[in-house]
RODO-969504 format. One record per residue: residue in three letters; x, z, y of N, C-alpha, C in turn. Coordinates in steps of 0.05 Angstrom, whole numbers, padded with zeros to 5 digits, always signed. Example, Ala and Ser with C-alpha at 12.3 -4.5 7.8 and 13.67 -1.06 7.14 Angstrom:
2
ALA+00264+00156-00114+00246+00156-00090+00264+00156-00066;SER+00257+00142-00045+00273+00143-00021+00258+00157+00001;
***
This chain:
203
UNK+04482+01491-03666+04489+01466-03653+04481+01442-03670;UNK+04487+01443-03690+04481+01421-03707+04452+01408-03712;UNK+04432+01443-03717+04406+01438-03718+04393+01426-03690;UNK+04404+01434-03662+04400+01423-03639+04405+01396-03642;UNK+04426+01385-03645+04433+01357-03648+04416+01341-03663;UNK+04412+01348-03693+04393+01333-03707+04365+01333-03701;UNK+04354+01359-03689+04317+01353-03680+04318+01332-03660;UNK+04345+01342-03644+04341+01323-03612+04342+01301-03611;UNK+04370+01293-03635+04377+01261-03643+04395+01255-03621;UNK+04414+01277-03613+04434+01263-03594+04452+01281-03604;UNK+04482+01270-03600+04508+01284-03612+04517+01301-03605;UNK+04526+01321-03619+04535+01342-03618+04554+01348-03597;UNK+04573+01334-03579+04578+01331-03563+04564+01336-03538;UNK+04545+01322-03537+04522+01327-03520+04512+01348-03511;UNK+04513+01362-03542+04498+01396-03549+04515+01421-03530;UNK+04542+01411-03537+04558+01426-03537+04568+01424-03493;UNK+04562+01404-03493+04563+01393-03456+04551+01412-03442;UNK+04520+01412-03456+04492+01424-03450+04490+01457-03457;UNK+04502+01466-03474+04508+01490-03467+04522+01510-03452;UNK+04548+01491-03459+04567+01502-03424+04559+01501-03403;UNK+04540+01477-03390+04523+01483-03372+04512+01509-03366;UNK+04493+01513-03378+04472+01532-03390+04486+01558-03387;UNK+04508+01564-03401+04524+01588-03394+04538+01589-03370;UNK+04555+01570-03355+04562+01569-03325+04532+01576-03306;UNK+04513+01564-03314+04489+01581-03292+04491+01607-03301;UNK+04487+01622-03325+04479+01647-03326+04501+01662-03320;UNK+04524+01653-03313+04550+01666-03296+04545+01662-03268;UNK+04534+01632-03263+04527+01635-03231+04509+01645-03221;UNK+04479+01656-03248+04463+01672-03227+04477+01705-03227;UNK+04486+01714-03240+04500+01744-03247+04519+01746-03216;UNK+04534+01711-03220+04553+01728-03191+04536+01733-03160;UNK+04507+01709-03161+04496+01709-03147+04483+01734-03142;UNK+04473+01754-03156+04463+01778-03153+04473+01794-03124;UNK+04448+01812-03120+04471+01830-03088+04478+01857-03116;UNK+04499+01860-03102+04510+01883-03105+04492+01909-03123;UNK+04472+01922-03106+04454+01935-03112+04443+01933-03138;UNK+04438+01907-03146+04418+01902-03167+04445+01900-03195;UNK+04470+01907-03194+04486+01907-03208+04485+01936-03222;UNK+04483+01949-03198+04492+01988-03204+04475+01994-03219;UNK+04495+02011-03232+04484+02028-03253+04475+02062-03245;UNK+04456+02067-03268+04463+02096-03264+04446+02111-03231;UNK+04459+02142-03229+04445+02152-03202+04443+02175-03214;UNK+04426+02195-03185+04431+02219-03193+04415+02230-03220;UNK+04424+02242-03237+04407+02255-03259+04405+02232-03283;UNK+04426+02217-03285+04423+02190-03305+04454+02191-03313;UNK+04455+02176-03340+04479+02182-03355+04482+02154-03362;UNK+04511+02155-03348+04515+02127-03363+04551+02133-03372;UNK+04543+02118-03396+04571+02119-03418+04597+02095-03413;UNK+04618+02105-03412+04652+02084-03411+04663+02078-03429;UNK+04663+02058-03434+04691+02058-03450+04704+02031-03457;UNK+04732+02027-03469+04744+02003-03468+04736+01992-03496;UNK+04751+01972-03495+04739+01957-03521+04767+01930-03531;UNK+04773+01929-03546+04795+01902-03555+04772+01884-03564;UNK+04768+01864-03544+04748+01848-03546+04765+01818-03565;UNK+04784+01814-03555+04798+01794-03561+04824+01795-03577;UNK+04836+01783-03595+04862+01782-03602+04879+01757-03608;UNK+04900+01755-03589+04901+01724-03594+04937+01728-03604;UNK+04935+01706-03627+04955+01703-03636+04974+01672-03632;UNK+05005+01675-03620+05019+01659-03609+05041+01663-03633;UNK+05049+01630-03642+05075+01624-03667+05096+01617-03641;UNK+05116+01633-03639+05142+01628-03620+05169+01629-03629;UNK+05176+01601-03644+05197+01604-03656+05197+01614-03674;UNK+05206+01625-03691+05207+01647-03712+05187+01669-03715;UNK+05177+01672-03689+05166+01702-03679+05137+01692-03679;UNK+05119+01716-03695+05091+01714-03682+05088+01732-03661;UNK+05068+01727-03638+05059+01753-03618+05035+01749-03619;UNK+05033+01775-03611+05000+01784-03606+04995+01794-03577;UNK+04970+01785-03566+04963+01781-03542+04936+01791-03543;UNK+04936+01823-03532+04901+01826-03534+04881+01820-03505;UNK+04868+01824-03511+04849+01821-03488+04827+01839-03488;UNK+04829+01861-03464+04809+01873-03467+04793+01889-03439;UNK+04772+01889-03460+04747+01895-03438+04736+01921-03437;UNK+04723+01928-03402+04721+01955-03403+04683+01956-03389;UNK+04674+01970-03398+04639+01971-03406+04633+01991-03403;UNK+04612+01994-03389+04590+02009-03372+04560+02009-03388;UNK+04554+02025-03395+04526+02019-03422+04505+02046-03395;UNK+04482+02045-03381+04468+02064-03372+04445+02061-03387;UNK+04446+02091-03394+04426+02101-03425+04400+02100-03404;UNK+04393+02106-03391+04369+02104-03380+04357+02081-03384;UNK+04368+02057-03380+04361+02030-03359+04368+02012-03380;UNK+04387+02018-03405+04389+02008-03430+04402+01977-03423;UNK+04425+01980-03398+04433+01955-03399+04457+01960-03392;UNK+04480+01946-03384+04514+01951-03374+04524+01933-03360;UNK+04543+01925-03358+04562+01912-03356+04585+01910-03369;UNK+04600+01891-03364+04622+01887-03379+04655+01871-03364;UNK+04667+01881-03362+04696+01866-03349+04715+01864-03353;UNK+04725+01839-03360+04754+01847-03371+04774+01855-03353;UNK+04792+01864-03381+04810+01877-03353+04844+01876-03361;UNK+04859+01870-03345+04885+01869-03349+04904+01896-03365;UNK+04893+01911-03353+04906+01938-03359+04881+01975-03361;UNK+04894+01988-03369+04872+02006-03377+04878+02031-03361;UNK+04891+02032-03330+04898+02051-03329+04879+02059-03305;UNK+04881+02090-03289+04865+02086-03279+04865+02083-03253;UNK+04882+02066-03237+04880+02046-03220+04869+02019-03228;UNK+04863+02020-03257+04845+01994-03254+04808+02000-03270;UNK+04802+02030-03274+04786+02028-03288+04774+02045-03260;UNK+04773+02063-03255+04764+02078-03231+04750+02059-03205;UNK+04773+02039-03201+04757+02021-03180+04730+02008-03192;UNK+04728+02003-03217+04700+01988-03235+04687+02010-03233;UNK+04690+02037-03238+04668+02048-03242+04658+02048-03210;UNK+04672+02052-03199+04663+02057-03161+04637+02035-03157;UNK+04655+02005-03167+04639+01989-03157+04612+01985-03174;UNK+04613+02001-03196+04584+01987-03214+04566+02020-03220;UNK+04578+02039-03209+04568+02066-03219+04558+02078-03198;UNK+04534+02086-03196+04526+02106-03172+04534+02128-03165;UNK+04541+02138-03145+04551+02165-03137+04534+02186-03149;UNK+04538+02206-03164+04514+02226-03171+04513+02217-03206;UNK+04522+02203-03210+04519+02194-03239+04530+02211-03258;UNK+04521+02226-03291+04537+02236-03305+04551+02213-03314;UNK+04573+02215-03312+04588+02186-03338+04599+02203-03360;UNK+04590+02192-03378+04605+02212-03414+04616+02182-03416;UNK+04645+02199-03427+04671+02182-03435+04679+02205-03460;UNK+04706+02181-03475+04720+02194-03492+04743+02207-03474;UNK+04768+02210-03482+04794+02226-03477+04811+02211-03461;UNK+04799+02185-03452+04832+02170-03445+04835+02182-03419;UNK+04860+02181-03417+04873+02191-03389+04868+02188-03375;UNK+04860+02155-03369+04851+02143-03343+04827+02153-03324;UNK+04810+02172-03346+04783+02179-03337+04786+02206-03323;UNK+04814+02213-03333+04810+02244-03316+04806+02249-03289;UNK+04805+02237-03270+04795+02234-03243+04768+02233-03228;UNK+04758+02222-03252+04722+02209-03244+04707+02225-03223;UNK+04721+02256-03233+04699+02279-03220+04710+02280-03196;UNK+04739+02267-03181+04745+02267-03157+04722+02243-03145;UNK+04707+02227-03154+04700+02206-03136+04669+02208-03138;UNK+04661+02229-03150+04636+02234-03145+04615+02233-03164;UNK+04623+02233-03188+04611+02230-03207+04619+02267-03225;UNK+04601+02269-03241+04596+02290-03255+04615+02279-03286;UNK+04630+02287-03294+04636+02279-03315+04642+02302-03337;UNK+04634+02282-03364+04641+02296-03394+04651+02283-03405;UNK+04665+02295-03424+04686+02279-03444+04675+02288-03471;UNK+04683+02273-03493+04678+02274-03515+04708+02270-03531;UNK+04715+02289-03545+04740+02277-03557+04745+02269-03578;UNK+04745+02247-03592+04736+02230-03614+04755+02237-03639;UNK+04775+02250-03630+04785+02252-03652+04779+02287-03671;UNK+04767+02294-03655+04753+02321-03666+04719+02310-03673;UNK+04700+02296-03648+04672+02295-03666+04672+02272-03646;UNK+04644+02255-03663+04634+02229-03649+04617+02245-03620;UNK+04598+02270-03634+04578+02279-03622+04598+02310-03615;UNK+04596+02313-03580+04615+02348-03585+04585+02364-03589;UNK+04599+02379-03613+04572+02392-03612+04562+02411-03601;UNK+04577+02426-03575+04572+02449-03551+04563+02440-03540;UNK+04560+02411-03521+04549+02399-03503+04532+02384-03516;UNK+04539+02363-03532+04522+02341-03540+04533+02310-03525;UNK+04555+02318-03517+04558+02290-03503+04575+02263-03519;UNK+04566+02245-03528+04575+02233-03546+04578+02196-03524;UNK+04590+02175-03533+04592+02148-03524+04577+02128-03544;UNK+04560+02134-03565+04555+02117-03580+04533+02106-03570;UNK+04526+02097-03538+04506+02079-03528+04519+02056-03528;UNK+04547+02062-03509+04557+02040-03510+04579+02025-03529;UNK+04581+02039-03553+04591+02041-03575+04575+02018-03582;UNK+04551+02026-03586+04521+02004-03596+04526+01973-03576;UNK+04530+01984-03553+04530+01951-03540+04552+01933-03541;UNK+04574+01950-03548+04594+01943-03566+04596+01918-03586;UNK+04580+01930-03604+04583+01924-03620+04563+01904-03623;UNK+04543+01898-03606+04521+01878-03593+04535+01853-03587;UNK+04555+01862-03558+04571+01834-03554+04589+01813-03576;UNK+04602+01839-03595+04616+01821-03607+04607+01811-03634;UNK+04573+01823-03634+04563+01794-03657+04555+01772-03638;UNK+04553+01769-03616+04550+01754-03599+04569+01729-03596;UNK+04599+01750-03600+04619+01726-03606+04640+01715-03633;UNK+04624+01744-03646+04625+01728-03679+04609+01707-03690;UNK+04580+01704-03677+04566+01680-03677+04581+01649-03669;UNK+04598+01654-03651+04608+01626-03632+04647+01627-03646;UNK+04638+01650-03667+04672+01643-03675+04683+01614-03674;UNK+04705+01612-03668+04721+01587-03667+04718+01567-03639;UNK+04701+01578-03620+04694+01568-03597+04728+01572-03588;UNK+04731+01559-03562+04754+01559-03544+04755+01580-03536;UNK+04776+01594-03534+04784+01623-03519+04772+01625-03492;UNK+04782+01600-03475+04783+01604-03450+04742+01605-03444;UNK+04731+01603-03468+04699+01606-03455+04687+01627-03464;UNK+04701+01643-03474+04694+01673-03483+04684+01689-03465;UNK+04693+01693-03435+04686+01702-03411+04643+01690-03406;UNK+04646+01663-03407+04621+01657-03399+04599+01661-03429;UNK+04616+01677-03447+04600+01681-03475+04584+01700-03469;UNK+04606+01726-03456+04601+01748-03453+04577+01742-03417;UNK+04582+01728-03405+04564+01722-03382+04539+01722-03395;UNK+04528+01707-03416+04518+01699-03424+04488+01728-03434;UNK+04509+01738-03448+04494+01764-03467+04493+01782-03447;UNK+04509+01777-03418+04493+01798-03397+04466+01795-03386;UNK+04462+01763-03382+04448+01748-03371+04429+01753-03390;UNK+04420+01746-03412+04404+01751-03436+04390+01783-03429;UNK+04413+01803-03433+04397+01824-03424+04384+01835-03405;UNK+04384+01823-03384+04369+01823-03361+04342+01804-03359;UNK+04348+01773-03367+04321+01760-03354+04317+01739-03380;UNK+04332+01742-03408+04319+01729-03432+04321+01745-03459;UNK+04301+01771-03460+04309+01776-03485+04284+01770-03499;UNK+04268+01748-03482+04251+01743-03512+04252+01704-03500;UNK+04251+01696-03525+04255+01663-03521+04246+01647-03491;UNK+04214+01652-03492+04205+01642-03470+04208+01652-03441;UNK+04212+01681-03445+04225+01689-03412+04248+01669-03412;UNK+04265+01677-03428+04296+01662-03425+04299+01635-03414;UNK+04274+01619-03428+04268+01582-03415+04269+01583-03390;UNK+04249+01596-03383+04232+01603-03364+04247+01605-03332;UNK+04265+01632-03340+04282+01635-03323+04315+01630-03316;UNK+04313+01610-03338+04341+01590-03336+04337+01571-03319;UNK+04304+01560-03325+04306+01541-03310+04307+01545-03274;UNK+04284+01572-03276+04286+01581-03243+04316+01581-03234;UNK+04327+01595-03255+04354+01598-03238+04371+01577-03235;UNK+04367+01555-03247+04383+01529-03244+04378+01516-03221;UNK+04343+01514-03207+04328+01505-03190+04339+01519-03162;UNK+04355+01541-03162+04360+01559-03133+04383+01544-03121;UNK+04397+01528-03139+04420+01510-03125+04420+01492-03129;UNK+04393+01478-03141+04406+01446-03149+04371+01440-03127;
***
């Protein structure tokens, strides 16, 4: 931000206006997408689950500190080397099963770890394996391991260790952001390129 401010010669303020912009499009072209071009995965393709404590927020209440997490649940398809990401209120699986429905193809292997929530998957049409993490990362009878999306993991949140100290409430369009990136800017000049297209579709 700073270095933006000083080449440009306008205040950091400015900088900071101009990027929220910038990230509210790359949330509005993502929601704009159809459906289709979201899904992951299909028959004979593996795509990996799992949750993540993306956030931790700490509240002084009286006497009392609390802790307030926030967390997100992620779709990594090893084929196609891209995912999604959503936060989510709760981890159970009336709330994780409907995400996979909506972002996972029917026919899909999904490899997950052990949580409970996932024991169903193979009712909705998906082929599933588990990995149980507290015996191996990798099982080694099958080979089915989560460390794709382990990796993208761990992608997003240098993403929002970079913007440490940013406002909570824009962490969502952070993460918009590094979706958006992986789809239509992962090299500088696509990214110009097609920020600008996509700003041009509504203005």
């Amino acid at each position: 931000m700073s270095t933006t401010s000083t080449t440009l010669g306008i205040s950091k303020k400015t900088v900071i206006d101009f990027y929220n912009f910038i990230r509210e499009e790359c949330s509005a072209k993502l929601l704009r997408l159809p459906m289709e071009d979201k899904m992951l995965g299909g028959e004979g393709q593996i795509v990996e689950i799992d949750e993540s404590l993306m956030i931790k927020r700490k509240y002084n209440r009286g006497r009392q500190r609390q802790q307030h997490n926030e967390w997100v649940f992620g779709m990594y398809d090893r084929q196609a080397k891209k995912g999604w990401i959503k936060f989510v209120q709760r981890r159970d699986k009336g709330t994780l099963i409907p995400i996979v429905n909506d972002f996972v193809r029917p026919g899909t292997t999904v490899h997950s770890d052990g949580w409970a929530a996932y024991n169903h998957l193979g009712e909705h049409g998906y082929t599933h394996r588990v990995v149980v993490h507290e015996e191996n990362f990798v099982d080694p009878i099958t080979g089915v391991h989560t460390q794709g999306v382990e990796a993208y993991w761990s992608r997003a949140k240098r993403k929002l260790k970079a913007v440490y100290g940013s406002r909570l409430h824009t962490v969502p369009s952070y993460i918009d952001e590094f979706l958006w990136r992986e789809r239509y800017g992962l090299f500088t000049d696509d990214a110009f390129t097609n920020i600008m297209a996509h700003i041009s579709e509504h203005y």
